[in-house]
N, C-alpha and C positions, 0 to 999 in steps of 0.2 A: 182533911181533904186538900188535893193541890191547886195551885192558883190557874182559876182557868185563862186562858190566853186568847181568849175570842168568847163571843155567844152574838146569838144567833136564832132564827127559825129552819125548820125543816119545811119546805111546803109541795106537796102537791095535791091536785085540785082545789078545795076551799078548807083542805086540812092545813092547819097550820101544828108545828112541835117546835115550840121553845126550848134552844138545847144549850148548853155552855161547854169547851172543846178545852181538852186537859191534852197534852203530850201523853202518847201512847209510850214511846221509847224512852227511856234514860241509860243513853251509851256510857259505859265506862272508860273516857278516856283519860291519860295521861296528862295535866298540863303542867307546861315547865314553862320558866321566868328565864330571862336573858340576865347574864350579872357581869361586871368586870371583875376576874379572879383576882382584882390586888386589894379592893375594899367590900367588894358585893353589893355596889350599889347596883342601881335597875340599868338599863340599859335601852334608850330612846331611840327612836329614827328622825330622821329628820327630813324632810321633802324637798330633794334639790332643783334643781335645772340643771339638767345634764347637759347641755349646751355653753352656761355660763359655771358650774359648775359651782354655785352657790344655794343656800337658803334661798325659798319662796315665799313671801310673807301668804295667810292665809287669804287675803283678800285678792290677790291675785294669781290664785288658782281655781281654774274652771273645767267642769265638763265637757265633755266632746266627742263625737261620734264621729269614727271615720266612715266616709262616704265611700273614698276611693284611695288607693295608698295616697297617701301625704293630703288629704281634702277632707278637711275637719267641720265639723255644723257643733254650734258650741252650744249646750240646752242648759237652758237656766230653769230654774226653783219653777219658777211660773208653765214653762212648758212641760214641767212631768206632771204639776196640778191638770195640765188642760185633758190630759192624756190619763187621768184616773177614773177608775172604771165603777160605773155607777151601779145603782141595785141594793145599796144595805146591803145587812148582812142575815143574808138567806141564801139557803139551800135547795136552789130553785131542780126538782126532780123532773127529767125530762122523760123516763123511762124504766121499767125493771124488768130485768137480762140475766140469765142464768149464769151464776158468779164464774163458772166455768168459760164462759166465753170471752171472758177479759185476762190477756196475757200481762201475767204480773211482771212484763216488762215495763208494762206502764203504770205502775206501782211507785210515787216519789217518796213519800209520808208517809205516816199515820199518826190518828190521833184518834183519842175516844171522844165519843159525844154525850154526856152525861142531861137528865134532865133537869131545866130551871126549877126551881122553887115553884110547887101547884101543878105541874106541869107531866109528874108523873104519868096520871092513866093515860093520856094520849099518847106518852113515849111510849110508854108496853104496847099497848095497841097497834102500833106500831114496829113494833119488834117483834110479837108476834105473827101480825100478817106477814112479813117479811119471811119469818123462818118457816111458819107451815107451805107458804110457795117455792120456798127454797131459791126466793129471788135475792137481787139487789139492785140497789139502785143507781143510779147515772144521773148526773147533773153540773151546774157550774155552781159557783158560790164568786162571794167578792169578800176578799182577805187583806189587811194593810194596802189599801186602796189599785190589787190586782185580784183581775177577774183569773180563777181556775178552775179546772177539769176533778172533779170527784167521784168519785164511787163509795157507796153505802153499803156497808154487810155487817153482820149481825157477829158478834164474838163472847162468846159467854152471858149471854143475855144483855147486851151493853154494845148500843150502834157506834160502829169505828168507821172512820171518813179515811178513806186513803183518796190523799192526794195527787194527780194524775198527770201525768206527760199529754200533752195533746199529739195527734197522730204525727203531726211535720219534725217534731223534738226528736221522736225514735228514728235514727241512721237504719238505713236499708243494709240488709246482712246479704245482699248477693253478691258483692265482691270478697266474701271469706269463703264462700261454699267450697270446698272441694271439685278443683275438675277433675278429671280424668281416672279419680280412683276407684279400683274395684273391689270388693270382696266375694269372696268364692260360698257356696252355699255351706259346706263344712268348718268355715271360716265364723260365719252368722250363724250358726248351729250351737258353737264352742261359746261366743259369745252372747249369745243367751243363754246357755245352761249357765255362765260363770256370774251372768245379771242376778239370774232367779236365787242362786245362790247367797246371794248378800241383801235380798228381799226384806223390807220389813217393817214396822211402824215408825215412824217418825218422831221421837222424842227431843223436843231442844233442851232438856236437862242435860242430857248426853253430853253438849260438847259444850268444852269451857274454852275462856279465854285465857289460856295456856300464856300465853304474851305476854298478860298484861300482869298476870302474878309471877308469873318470873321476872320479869321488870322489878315488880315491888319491893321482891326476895332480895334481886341486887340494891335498891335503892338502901332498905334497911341493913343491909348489911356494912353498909358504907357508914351508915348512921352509926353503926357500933364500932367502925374503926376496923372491922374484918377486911380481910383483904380479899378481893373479887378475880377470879382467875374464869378466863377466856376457855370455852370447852371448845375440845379438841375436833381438828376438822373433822370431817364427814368425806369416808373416802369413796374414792367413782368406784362405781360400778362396772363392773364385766360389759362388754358390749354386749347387746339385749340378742335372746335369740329372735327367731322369726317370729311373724304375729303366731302362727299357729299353735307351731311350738308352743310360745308365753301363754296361748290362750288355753293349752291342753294341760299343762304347769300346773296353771293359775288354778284351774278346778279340781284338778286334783291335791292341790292343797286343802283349797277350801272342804273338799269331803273329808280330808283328813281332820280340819279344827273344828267342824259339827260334830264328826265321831266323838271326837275326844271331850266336846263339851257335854253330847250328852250321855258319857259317862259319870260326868261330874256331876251333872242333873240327877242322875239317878245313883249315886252313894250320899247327895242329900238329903234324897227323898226315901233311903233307906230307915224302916220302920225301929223307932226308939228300943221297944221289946225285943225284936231279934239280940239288939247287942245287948241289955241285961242280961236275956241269956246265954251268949256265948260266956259272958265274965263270970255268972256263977258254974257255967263248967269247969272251968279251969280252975 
């Protein structure tokens, strides 16, 4: 089992769930080391003063918040204590809200909530009510001494906390909106028949991270002393025709790679005995 990174209760009303909070994600990234290419040692920073353009020793570097350009308030150790957000650590439930109604723009985290030792039947209990109402839940929690925004939903039988933007975090999208553009009803016609066309369940096996193993592919190949050669551009494109045009295109292709797949579908699914006996005709 993995090292949990928090635990905690779940509580609402005079229920309490003792839960302990594992990392839901493990990104696969790349990490690289800084070296000097003439011995490969590591490769340090050092904290200057750009000003006097020297080393700062550590005791004389401090915090600071600007107020106003150039009006600094400098917080010390003691002022982020006074400013830590009280409550333990619980998952105080304010509410449950049809999962639907929370845009996973506010979506920061997640993480699974697994049960403490003992502690199982009340987390089923809980996981159940949760899924026959098809709810979840809303509430704050207090994490490395900051209060946040949560939400509770149910994932394979096993409650996952995503961690949440509070409303003022999310930027307002009306300065991106489109003004003045129009589409024509034949226009919205073409592009919905070319949406429904590409319809379909959502699988995240499907798509890899392409990147990060062809990255690997060069790395190791360096490792053998092969030599790595740059793949060749990628040339422009034809200037695009009109939307409409592209949109009339586009579907008629797409009719054409359904055809053609599900012919492929069906010389698969062509029955084994047919072809024994075509082969003892012959």
């Amino acid at each position: 089992m993995p090292r949990a990174i928090w635990s905690g209760t779940i509580s609402f009303g005079l229920v309490s769930v003792p839960v302990r909070m594992f990392a839901a994600v493990a990104e696969h990234k790349l990490h690289f080391s800084l070296l000097h290419r003439e011995d490969e040692s590591p490769i340090g920073y050092a904290k200057v003063c750009k000003l006097e353009e020297k080393p700062v020793p550590e005791d004389e570097i401090v915090k600071a918040y600007e107020i106003e350009k150039g009006e600094f308030v400098y917080v010390e150790d003691e002022d982020f204590e006074a400013a830590r957000a009280e409550g333990g650590h619980a998952f105080d439930i304010e509410q449950f809200v049809p999962i639907e109604d929370i845009d996973p723009l506010y979506f920061e985290h997640s993480y699974y909530l697994g049960p403490q030792d003992g502690a199982e039947k009340v987390y089923m209990l809980l996981v159940k009510a949760m899924e026959d109402a098809g709810l979840a839940a809303v509430g704050t929690f207090v994490m490395r001494d900051r209060e946040y925004l949560g939400c509770l939903r149910i994932h394979d039988g096993v409650i996952t906390l995503e961690r949440m933007y509070f409303a003022d975090e999310i930027r307002p999208p009306e300065d991106l909106r489109p003004k003045g553009a129009r589409v024509s009803k034949e226009e919205l016609e073409m592009a919905a028949s070319l949406v429904d066309r590409f319809r379909g369940d959502f699988d995240p096996k499907k798509y890899k991270d392409t990147y990060r193993d062809d990255l690997m592919a060069v790395i190791e190949a360096k490792r053998k002393g092969k030599a790595v050669h740059v793949g060749a551009e990628v040339e422009e494109k034809d200037e695009a025709p009109d939307l409409l045009t592209a949109l009339r295109e586009s579907v008629e292709r797409s009719s054409g790679s359904a055809k053609r797949g599900k012919r492929t579908q069906a010389r698969k699914r062509a029955p084994a005995k047919k072809r024994t006996q075509t082969r003892r005709a012959a």
